[in-house]
N, C-alpha and C positions, 0 to 999 in steps of 0.2 A: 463368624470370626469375631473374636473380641476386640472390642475397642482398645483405643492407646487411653493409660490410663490418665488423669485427670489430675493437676496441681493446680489450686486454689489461693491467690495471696495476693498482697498490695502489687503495685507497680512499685516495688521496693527491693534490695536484698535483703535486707532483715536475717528472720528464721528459716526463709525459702533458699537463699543463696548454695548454703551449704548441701542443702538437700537437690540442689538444681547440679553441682561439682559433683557429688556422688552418683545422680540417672548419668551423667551424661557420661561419666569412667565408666561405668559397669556397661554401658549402650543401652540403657532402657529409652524406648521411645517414647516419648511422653507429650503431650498437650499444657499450654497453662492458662485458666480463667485469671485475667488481672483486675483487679479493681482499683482505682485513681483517687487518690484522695482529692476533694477542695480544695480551691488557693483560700490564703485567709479573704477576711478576720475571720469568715465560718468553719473552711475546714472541714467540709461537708464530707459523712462519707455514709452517702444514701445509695450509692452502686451496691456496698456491700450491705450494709441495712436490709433495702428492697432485695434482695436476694437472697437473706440468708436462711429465711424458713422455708425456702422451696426449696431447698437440696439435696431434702431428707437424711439430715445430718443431726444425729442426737442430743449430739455441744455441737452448736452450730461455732466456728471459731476459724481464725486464720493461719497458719494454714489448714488446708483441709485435702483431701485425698478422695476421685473416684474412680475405683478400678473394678470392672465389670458390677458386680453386686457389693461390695463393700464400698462404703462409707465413713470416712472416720475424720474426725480433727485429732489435734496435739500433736506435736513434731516427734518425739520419742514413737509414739506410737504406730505415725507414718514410716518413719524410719525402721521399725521394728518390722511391719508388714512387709517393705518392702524387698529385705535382706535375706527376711526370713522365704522369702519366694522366688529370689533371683540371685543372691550373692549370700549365705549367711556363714562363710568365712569372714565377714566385716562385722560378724558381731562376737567372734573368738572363737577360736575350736578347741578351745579347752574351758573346762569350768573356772580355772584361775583363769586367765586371758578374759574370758565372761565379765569376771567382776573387777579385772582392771579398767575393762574399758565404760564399764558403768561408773567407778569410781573417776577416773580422768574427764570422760562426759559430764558428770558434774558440777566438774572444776571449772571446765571450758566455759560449759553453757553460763553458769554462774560470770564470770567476768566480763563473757558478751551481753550476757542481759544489763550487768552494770554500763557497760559503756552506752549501752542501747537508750536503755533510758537517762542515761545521763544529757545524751544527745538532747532531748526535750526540755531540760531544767533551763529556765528563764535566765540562771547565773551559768551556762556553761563554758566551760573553761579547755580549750585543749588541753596544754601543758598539763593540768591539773587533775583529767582524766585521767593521761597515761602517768601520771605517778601516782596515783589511785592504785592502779592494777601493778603495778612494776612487782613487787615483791611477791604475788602472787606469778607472773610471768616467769619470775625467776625461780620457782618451785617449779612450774613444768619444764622447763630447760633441765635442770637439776634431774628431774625425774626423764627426760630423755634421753639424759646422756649423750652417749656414740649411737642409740639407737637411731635405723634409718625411719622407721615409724614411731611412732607413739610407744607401742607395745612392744617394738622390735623389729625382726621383718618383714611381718604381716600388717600391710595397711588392715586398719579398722573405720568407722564412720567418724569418730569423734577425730581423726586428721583430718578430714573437710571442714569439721567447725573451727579447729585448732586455725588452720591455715586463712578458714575467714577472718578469727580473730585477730590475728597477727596482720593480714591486710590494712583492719580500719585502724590499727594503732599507729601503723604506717603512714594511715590517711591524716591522721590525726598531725602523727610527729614525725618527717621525713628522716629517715636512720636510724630509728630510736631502738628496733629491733637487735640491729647489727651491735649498737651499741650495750645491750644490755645482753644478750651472748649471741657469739660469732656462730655457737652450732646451730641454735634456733633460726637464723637468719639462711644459712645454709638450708635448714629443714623445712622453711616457707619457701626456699627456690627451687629444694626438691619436689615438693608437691603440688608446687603452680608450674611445674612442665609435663606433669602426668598426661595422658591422652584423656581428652574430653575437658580436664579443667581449664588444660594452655590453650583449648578451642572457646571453651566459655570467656573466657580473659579475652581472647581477640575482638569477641562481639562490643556491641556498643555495650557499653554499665550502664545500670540501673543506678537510683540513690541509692546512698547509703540509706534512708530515713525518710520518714512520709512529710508531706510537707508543713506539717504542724512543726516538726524539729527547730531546734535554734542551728542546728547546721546539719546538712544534709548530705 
């Protein structure tokens, strides 16, 4: 009998979050290896160091994925395995739907890696953050319209990263959502009741950010 497959990443939500809200909707049983960053001034992160060429992982990298014989890093590509073998109506069942949700994926992932690393910059600024992104927020509101997902009525994957993103900006700026549109705000309470996300929500949270971060 095969193992539960294997998630690999900081003791963080990071890039894992999103991907932890989509096993847990679909029901895939899963395992996770965490690795803990150092307090300062070092910041040590020798858990993941010393471990990372024993994985047999070809880009050794975080996150990473082991399910029976496969081995792999990059979040797209984990996400792709794993869709592609248990749910791949979340990656469109059409060839347009295909490349909307690759186009939208883009957009997402792009604004959370801005906030991500912004979280680490020595000058970070909340306020300053989310009016960084606003305009871009308001292109995907714009492009969601009435829809009840992203693409329409078919959840895809890029609503778990959506719904992250919109989380930390909240974290960031309490109403700031609601404030800059009332459907998007609506479409993060729709997706954070889904079965298995509104269970991940109940648990304790993880950080935002490893402890290098200027806020976490």
């Amino acid at each position: 009998m095969a193992g539960k497959p294997i998630l690999g990443y900081w003791r963080i939500r990071g890039l894992a979050e999103p991907i932890r809200y989509m096993l847990k909707h679909i029901g895939i049983d899963f395992e996770e290896q965490i690795y803990t960053q150092g307090q300062g001034p070092d910041f040590s992160r020798s858990q993941w160091i010393n471990a990372r060429d024993n994985l047999g992982l070809s880009f050794p990298n975080l996150p990473y994925l082991i399910d029976e014989d496969l081995r792999i890093s990059e979040s797209r590509a984990i996400i792709q395995h794993l869709l592609q073998k248990h749910k791949p109506e979340f990656l469109g069942t059409t060839q347009y739907e295909k490349v909307l949700v690759q186009q939208i994926a883009g957009v997402i992932m792009d604004i959370k890696s801005y906030i991500d690393h912004s979280c680490y910059n020595p000058n970070f600024n909340k306020d300053n953050v989310v009016q960084d992104v606003k305009d871009e927020i308001l292109k995907i509101a714009k492009f969601l319209g009435e829809n009840k997902y992203i693409i329409g009525e078919q959840l895809t994957w890029p609503d778990f990263f959506l719904f992250e993103t919109l989380e930390m900006i909240e974290a960031l700026q309490h109403e700031s959502i609601g404030l800059v549109s009332e459907k998007l705000d609506e479409y993060r309470n729709r997706i954070g009741s889904l079965p298995g996300v509104a269970e991940r929500i109940a648990e304790q949270r993880l950080p935002w950010n490893n402890t290098s971060a200027v806020w976490n």
